[in-house]
Steps between C-alpha positions, in 0.01 A plus 500: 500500500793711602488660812515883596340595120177449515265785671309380794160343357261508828077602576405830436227676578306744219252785530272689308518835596162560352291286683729332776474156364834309600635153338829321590689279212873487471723748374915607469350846529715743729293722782533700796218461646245187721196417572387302762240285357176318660681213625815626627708522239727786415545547100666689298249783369439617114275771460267497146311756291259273366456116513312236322185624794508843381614537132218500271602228245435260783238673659282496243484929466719514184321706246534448135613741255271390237190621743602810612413673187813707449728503200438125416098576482600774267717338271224140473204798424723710215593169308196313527339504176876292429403189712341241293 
């Protein structure tokens, strides 16, 4: 690889800001802020919205449009009598 072009790939910590949950993997990511973590460490710090812990695909809390009886409940009642 040539040298001076590549960004620096190193650990990085990420947080949920939701729920607090933290995970380090590696990133080129660019950040101001640290954190120290547990076991001495001082990362580089990300902050999050929503992770795989909170979002609701992955948590298990997504609700289908198909159930919520709205404008898709409407439309499958009007053409029924078409479904054969």
């Amino acid at each position: 690889m040539k040298q001076g072009i590549h960004p620096n790939y190193r650990e990085v910590c990420f947080v949920d800001l939701s729920n607090g949950f933290k995970f380090v993997t590696r990133s080129t990511v660019q950040t101001k802020e640290t954190t120290k973590m547990d076991d001495g460490r001082e990362l580089p710090l990300v902050k999050l919205e929503t992770t795989s812990e909170t979002h609701p695909f992955y948590t298990g809390t997504q609700k289908s449009v198909d159930n919520l009886g709205g404008r898709v409940e409407k439309f499958r009642n009007k053409f029924a009598h078409l479904k054969k």
